[in-house]
C-alpha positions as CSV (number, residue, x, y, z in Angstrom):
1,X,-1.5,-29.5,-7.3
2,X,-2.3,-25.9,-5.2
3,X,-3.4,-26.1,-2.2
4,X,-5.9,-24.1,-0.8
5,X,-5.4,-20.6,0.6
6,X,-6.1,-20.9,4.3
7,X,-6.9,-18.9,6.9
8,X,-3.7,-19.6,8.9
9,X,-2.4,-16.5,6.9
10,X,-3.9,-12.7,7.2
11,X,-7.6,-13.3,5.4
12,X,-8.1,-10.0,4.6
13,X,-5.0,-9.9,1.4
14,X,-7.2,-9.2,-1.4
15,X,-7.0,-10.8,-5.0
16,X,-4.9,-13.9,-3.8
17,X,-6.3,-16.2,-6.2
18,X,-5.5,-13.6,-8.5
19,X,-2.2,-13.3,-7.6
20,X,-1.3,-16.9,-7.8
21,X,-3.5,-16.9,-11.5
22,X,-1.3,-14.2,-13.3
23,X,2.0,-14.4,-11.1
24,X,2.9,-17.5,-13.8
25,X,4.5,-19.0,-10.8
26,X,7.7,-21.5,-11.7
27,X,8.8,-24.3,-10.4
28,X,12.3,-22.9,-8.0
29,X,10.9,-19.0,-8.5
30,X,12.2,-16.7,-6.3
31,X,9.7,-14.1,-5.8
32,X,9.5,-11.1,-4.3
33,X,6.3,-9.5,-1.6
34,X,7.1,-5.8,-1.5
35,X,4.4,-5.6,1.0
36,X,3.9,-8.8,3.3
37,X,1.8,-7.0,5.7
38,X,-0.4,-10.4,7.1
39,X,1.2,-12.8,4.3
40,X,-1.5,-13.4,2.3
41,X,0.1,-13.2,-0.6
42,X,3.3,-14.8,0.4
43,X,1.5,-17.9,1.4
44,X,-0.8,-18.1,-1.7
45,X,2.3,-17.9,-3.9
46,X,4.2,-20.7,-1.6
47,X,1.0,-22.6,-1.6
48,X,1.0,-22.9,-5.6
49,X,4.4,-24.3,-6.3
50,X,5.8,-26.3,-3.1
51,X,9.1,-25.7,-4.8
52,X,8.9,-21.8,-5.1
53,X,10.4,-19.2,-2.4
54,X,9.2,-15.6,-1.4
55,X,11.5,-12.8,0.1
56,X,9.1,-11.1,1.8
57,X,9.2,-7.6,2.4
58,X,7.4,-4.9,5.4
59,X,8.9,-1.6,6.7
60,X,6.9,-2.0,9.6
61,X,8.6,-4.4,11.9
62,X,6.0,-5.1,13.4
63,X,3.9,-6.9,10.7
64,X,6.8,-9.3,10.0
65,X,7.1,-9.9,14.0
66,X,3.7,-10.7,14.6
67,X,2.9,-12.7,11.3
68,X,5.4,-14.5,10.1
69,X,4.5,-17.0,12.7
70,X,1.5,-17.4,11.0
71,X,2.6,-18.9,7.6
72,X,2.9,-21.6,9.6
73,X,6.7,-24.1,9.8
74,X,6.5,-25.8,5.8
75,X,6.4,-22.3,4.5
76,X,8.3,-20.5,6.8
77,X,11.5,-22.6,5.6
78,X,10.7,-21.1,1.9
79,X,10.7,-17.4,3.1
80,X,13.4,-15.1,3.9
81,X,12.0,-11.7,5.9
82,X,13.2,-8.3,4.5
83,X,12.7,-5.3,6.7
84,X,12.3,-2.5,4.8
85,X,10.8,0.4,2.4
86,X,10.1,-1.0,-1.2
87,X,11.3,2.4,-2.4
88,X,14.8,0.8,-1.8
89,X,14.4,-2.9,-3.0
90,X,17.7,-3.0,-5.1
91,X,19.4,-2.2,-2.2
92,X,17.8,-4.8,0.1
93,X,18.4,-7.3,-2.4
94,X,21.8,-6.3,-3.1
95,X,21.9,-6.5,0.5
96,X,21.1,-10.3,1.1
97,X,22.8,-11.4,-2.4
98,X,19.9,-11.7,-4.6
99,X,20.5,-10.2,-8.0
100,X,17.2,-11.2,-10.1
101,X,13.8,-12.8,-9.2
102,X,11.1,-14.4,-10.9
103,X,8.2,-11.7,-10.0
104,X,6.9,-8.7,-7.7
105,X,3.7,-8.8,-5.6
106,X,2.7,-5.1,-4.4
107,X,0.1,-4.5,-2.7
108,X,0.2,-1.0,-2.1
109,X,-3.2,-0.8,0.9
110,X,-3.1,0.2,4.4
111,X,-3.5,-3.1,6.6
112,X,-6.2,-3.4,8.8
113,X,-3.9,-4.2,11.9
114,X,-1.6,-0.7,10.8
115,X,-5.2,1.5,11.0
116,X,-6.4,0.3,14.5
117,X,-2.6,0.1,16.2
118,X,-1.4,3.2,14.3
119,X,-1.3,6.6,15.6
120,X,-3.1,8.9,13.6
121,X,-4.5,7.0,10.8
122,X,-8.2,6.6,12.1
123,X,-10.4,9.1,13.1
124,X,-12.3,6.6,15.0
125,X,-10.9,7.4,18.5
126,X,-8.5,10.3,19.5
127,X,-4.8,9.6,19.1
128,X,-1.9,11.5,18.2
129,X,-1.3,12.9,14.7
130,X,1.8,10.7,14.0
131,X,0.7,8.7,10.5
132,X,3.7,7.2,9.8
133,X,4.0,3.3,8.8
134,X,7.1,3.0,10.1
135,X,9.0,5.7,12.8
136,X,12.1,4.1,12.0
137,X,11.7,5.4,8.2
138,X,10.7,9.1,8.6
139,X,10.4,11.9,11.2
140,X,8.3,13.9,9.7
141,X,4.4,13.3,11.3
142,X,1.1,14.4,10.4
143,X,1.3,17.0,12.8
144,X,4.2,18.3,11.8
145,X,3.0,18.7,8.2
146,X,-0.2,20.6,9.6
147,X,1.1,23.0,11.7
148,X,4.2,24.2,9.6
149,X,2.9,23.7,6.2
150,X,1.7,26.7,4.3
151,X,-2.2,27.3,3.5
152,X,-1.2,27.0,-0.3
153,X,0.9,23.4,0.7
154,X,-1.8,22.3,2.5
155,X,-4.2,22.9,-0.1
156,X,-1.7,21.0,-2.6
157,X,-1.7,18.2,-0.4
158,X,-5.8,17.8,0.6
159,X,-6.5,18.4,-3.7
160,X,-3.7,16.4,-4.9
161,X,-3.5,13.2,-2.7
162,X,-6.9,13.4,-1.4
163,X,-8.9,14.8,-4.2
164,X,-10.7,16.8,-1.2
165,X,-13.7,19.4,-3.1
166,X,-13.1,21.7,0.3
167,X,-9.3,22.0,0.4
168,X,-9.3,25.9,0.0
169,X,-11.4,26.1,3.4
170,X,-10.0,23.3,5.4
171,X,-6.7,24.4,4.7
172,X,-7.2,28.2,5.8
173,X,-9.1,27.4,9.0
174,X,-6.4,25.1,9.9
175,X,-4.0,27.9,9.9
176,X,-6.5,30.1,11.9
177,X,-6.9,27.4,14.6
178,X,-3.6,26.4,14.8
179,X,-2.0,30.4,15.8
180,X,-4.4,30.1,19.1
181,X,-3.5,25.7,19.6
182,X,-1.5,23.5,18.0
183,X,-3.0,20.4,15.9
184,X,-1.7,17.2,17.4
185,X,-4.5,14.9,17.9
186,X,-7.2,13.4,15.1
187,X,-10.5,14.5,17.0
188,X,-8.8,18.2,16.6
189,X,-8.5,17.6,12.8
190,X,-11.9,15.9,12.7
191,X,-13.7,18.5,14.1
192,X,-12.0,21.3,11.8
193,X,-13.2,19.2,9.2
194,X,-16.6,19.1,10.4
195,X,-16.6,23.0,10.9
196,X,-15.7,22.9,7.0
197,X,-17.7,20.7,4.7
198,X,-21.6,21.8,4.2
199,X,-23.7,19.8,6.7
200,X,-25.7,17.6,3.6
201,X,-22.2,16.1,2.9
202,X,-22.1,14.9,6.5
203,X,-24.4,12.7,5.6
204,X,-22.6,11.1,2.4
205,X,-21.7,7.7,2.1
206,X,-17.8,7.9,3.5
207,X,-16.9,9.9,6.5
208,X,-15.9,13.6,5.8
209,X,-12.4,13.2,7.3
210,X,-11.8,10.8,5.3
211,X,-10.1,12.1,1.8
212,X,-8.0,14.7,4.5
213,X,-6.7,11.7,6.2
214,X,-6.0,9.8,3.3
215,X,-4.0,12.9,1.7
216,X,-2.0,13.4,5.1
217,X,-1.1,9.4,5.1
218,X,0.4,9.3,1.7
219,X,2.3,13.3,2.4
220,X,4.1,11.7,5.6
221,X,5.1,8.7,4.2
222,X,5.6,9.4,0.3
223,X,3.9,7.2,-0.9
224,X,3.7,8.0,-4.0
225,X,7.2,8.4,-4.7
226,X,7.9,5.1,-3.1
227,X,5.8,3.7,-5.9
228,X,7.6,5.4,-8.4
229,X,11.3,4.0,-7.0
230,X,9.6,0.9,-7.2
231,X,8.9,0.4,-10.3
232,X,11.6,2.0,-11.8
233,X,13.8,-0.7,-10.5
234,X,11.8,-3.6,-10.8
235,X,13.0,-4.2,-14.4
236,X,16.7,-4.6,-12.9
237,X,15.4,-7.4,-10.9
238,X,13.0,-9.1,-13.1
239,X,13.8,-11.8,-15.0
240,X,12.5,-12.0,-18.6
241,X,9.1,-13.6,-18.4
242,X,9.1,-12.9,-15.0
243,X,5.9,-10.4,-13.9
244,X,5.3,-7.4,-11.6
245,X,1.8,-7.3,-10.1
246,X,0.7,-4.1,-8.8
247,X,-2.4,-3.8,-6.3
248,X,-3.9,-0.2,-5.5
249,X,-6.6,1.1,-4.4
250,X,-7.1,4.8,-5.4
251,X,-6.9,6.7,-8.8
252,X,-3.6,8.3,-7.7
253,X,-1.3,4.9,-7.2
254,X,-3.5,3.4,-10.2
255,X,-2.7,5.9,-12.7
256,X,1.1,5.9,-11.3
257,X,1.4,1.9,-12.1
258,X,-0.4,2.7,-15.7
259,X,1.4,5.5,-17.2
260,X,4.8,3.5,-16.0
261,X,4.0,-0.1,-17.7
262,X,3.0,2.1,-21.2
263,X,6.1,4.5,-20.8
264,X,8.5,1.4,-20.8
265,X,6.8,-0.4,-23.7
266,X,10.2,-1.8,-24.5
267,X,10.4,-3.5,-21.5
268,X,7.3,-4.9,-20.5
269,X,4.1,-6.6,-22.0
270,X,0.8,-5.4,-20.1
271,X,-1.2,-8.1,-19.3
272,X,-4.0,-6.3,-18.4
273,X,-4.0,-3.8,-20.7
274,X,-7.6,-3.7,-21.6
275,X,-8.9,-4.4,-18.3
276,X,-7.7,-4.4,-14.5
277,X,-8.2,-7.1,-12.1
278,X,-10.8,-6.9,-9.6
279,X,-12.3,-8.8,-7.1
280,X,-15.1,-11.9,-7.5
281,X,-18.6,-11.2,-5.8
282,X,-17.4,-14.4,-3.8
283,X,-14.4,-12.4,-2.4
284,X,-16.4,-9.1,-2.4
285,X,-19.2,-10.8,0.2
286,X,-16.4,-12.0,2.6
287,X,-14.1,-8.7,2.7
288,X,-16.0,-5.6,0.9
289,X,-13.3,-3.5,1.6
290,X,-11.8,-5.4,-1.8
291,X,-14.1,-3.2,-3.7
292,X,-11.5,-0.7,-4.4
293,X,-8.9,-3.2,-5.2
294,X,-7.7,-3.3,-9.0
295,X,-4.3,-4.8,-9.8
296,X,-2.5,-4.3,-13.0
297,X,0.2,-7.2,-14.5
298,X,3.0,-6.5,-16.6
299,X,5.6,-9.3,-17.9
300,X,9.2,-8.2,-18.5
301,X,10.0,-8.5,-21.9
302,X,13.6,-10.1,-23.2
């Protein structure tokens, strides 16, 4: 029999029961966390079958340092520690000899922890405009990105990542404000942002920075490409039978997982085809920032 999910792990991994209900965990699985983050997931799957094992996955070395302590010592001796992008998971598994598993968790959010330590990613409190998950996997920084762009780039950027309705103006005032000072910290940003969207929006129910943020996060660290190598090589890995679960929690990584599981027909079965997984009201009281969460399950076909 399970145990129970704990609080000895990160409590704010969404869908964990979820996970463990359509992972179809087997008895000696090897499985795979693409994004350990506060091992949630790792230690709901190791929780569910005492005999199954997790490789578990983070390109920020920090989230493995300062978690993995956490799973506490029975399921630390069923986990082997990956650091790592996801965008390169053949390699890290050709890396420590593994050649197929029994199933993918990705859970493609922005931790809690990475958005109050990080540089860049909140415009709660003025800090530099770096934004990237990891500085040992890119060089490229938010503020970079703002002041060398083009208007037309930036406005690709704020539309296309961020679904921003005032791309057009935020992008051209950046460039006027950035010939007289360079744009290197987020209460710069926040208030050319401010100076842009029409004062009854200030008032709607998210902050105005935020789709401009959110664009700029997934432009310095590719997100969306990322999830594109991923799951173009997650057949190679997956074992017939075995599943890929897929956790996002915008349109733009949602539609990425979706037109990819019914593009490769031939080699996977959607699950949840007709419907994604969301979070219970019961989960949804504890941590509402699950809301957004939908996860999409595919089985790799023989």
């Amino acid at each position: 029999m399970s145990k129970a999910f704990d609080n000895s792990c990160y409590h704010k991994s969404v869908l964990t029961a979820e996970v463990v209900a359509n992972m179809n965990i087997q008895p000696g699985g090897i499985y795979i966390d693409a994004t350990f983050g506060g091992g949630g997931h790792t230690c709901a799957i190791l929780d569910a079958e005492p005999t199954a094992s997790v490789i578990a996955m983070d390109w920020d070395e920090r989230a493995i340092e300062e978690n993995k302590e956490l799973v506490g010592e029975e399921r630390l001796s069923r986990i082997r520690f990956v650091r790592g992008n996801f965008a390169k998971i053949l390699m890290h598994m050709k890396r420590i000899g593994v050649e197929e598993v029994n199933g993918i968790i990705a859970d493609f959010g922005t931790s809690q922890q990475q958005l109050v330590r990080s540089a860049g990613f909140s415009f709660a409190s003025s800090t530099p405009l770096d934004m990237r998950m990891s500085p040992h996997h890119g060089s490229i920084t938010a503020a970079d990105i703002l002041n060398r762009a083009t208007e037309k780039e930036l406005v690709h950027i704020f539309s296309e990542y961020g679904e921003e309705q005032y791309s057009g103006r935020i992008a051209r005032t950046i460039v006027e404000k950035r010939v007289i000072q360079r744009i290197v910290t987020t209460d710069q940003l926040v208030k050319i942002i401010f100076s842009c969207v029409p004062s009854r929006n200030e008032r709607s129910r998210i902050h105005p920075a935020t789709k401009v943020f959110q664009a700029l996060r997934i432009a310095v660290n590719k997100e969306l490409e990322n999830i594109e190598f991923l799951l173009n090589q997650s057949s190679q890995l997956i074992v017939p039978g075995g599943r890929l679960l897929c956790i996002s929690f915008h349109s733009l990584e949602d539609r990425i997982v979706k037109q990819y599981m019914r593009a490769y027909k031939h080699l996977w079965e959607e699950v949840t085809r007709k419907a994604t997984v969301q979070a219970s009201e019961a989960e949804l009281l504890a941590n509402p920032s699950a809301r957004s969460a939908k996860m999409r399950v595919a089985e790799r076909k023989n």
